[in-house]
N, C-alpha and C positions, 0 to 999 in steps of 0.2 A: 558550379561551385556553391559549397552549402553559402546561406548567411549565418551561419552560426562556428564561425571560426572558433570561438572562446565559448568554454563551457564552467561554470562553476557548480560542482555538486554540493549541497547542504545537506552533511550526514553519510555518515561514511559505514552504514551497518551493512545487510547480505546486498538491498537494491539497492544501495547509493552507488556500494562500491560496483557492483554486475554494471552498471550506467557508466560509471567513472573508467572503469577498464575497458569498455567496448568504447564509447566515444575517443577513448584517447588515442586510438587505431585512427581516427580521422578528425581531430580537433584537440586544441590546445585547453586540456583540462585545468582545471584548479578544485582543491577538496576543500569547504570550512568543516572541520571535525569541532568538537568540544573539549577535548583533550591536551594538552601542548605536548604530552610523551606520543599522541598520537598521530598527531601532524608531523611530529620528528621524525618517528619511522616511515611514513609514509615518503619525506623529502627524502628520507636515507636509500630506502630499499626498493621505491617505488608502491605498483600494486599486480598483485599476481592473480590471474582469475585460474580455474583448473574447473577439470569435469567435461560439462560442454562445450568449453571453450577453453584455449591454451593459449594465455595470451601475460606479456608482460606489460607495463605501461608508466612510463615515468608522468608525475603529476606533479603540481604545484601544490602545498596544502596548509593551513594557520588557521587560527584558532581566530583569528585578527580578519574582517573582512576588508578593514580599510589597506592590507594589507594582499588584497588580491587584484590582478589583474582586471581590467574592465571586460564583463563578461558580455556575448552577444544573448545568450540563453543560461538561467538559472533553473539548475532542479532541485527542487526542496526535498528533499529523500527522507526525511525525519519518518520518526513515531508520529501518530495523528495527535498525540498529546504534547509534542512537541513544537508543532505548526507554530503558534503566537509566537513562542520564544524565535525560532528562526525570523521567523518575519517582522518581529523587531527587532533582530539582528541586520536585516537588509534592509530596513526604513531610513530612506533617505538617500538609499545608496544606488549606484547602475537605475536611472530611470528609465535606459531607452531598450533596456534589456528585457526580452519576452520571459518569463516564470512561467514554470510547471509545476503542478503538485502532482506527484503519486504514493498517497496515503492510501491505509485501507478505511473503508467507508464512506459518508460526503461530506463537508462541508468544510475542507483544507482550503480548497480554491476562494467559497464567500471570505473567509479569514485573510488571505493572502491580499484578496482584493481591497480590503478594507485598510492594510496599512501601508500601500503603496501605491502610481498611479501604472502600475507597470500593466501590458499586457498579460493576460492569465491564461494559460490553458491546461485542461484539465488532463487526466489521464487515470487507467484501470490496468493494473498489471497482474497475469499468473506465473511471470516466470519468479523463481526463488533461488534460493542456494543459502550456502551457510556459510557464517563465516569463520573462518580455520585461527586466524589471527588478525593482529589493524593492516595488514598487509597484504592476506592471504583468501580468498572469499572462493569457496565451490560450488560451480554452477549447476544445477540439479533439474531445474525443470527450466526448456527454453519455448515455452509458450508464446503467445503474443500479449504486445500492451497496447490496449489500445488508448488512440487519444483525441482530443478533441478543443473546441473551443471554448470559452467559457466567456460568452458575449457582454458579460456587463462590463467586463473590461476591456471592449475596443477590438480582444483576438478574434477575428474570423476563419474562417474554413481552408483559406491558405496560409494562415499561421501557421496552424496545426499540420498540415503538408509539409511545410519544411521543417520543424522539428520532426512529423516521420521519414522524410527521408533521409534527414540525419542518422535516427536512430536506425535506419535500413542499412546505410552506408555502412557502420557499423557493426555488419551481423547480426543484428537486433530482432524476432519477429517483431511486426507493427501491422496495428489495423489503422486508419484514420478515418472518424466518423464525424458525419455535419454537428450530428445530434448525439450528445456522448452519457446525459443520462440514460436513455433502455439499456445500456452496458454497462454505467455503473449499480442501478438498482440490480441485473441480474446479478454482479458480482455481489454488491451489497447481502439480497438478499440469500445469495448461497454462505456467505463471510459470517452474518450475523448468526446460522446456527452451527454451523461448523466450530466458529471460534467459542461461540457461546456454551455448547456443549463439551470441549476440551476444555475449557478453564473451570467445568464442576466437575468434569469427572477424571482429569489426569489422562485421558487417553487420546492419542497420537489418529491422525485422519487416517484408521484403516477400513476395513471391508465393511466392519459390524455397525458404521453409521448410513449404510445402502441396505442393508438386510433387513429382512420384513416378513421370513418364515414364521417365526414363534409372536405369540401376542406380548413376548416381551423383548424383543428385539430392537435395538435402538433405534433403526431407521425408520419404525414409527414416530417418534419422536422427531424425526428429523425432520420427514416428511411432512406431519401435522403444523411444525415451525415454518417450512417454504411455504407451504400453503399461506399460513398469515401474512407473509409477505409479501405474495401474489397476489390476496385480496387487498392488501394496502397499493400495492402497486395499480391494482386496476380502478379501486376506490380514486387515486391520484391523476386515473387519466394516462398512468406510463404501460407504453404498449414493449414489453421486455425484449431485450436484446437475442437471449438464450433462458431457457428455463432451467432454472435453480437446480431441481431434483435433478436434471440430464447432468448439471455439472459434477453434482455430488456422486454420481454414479460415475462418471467417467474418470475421474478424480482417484476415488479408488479402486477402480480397474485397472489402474497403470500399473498400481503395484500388485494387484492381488494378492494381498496376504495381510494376515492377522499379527501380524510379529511388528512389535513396536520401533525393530532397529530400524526396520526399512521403510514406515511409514513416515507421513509430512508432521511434522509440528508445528500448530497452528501458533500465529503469535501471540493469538491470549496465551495459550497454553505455556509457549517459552516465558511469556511476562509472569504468569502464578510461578513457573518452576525458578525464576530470576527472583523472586519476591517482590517485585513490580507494581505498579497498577499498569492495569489492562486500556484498551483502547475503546471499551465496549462504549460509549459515550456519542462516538463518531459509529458505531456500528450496529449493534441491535438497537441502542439508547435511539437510532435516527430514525429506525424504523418505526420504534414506538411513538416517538413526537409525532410521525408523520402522520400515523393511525390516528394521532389523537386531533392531527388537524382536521383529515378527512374523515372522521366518525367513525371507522374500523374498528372492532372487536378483537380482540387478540388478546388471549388470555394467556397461552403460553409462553405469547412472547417477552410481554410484561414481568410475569413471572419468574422467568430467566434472567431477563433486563438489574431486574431486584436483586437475584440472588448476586450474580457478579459486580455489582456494585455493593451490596454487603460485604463481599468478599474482599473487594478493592478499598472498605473503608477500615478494613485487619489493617492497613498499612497505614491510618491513620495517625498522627502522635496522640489525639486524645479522642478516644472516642465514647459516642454521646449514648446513654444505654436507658 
């Protein structure tokens, strides 16, 4: 029998909800949304996953935490730009409850740690989907997530165990790793130019970010960007999970094609086309810090780092010229 009878998800977008629908196949869910028309529908109609999975699932859900059931494990499922806020939202709340963050990029989990004394473990996910409505989420790519510990908060390597075999229980792929940086820096470093390169140029994760025919072909660009992250990673001492270019190649291989309906939309990308700001802060922004701790050279990545935060300060209310 799992320990983790009771689940509360924090954030109900594509992977709150994909978590929230498969856990509820095997554990007493509860949703905190931000919304009160959101959590309504959710109490009213449930949540429906479709695609790779077909599946209904009655949740509990409010806007209110003090308003939820005592959870054994909390998934924080926000935007990375969201992290504080949640986690001041569960300050002070459910102590004995293990937390997961699965943001993209790093540093949700050091955040998380810092305003509660809860166990932490961290996590790296490729699977996606979208979501249709606050009810309705399609499952699109059923990759694995992988997860792990994140030891300054007390979680160990069989923490992480049984929240994977929850999420196995589940349907869930899952990897479970002692050691869960080499797999966040490989996602990292494949996220930070993927996302970084659809939030400047509008286009959708298709072929033409692998391709390297013509000297003007994007996946030079792309390619010259893993590289910086590679040598930042090795600069750091992290020996990578998977290599970044394999993933960007495999990635869009699945789809083979140049046609925008069918390819991924990265979530910088959905955040520019939302008028947003991006998450880039948690994700090339870390890479760059990271360079700059270990002495790394990275000019492209910099570069990039700049432009999407220019872009991200368009949403400014006043901005400084």
């Amino acid at each position: 029998m799992s320990r983790f009878g009771r689940v509360c998800v924090v954030g109900a977008g594509a992977i709150g909800s994909l978590c929230a629908g498969h856990l509820g196949q095997v554990a007493e869910v509860s949703v905190l949304t931000r919304r009160p028309a959101h959590a309504e529908a959710l109490l009213r109609d449930g949540l429906r996953v479709s695609g790779k999975s077909d599946l209904h699932t009655r949740v509990h859900a409010s806007v209110d935490p003090a308003t939820m059931p005592e959870p054994d494990l909390v998934i924080v499922a926000t935007k990375a730009t969201q992290i504080s806020e949640a986690g001041a939202a569960l300050s002070g709340r459910f102590p004995e409850a293990v937390v997961m963050t699965i943001q993209n990029g790093v540093g949700a989990e050091e955040i998380i740690h810092r305003l509660g004394p809860w166990e932490v473990v961290s996590s790296v996910t490729f699977m996606s989907g979208t979501r249709e409505s606050d009810t309705h989420v399609h499952y699109e790519l059923d990759t694995a997530t992988w997860i792990g510990p994140y030891p300054p908060s007390g979680a160990d390597h069989d923490t992480a165990l049984a929240v994977g075999h929850l999420f196995a229980d589940a349907g869930l792929a899952v990897e479970v790793l002692a050691d869960l940086r080499p797999a966040q820096w490989s996602k990292l470093i494949f996220n930070a130019s993927v996302n970084s390169v659809a939030a400047l140029t509008d286009l959708p994760h298709v072929a033409l970010y692998a391709r390297r025919d013509r000297p003007t072909d994007l996946g030079h660009l792309m390619f010259a960007l893993i590289e910086e992250g590679k040598l930042v990673a090795r600069e750091a001492g992290i020996e990578l999970f998977e290599d970044p270019w394999e993933m960007n190649v495999e990635a869009v291989s699945r789809g083979a094609t140049h046609h925008e309906e069918y390819a991924h939309v990265p979530s910088m990308l959905a955040d520019v086309r939302a008028g947003q700001k991006t998450e880039i802060d948690f994700i090339l922004g870390a890479v760059v810090r990271e360079a700059d701790r270990v002495g790394a050279d990275v000019p492209l990545s910099r570069a990039l780092y700049q432009l999407v935060k220019g872009r991200d300060r368009s949403h400014d209310d006043e901005v400084v010229l």
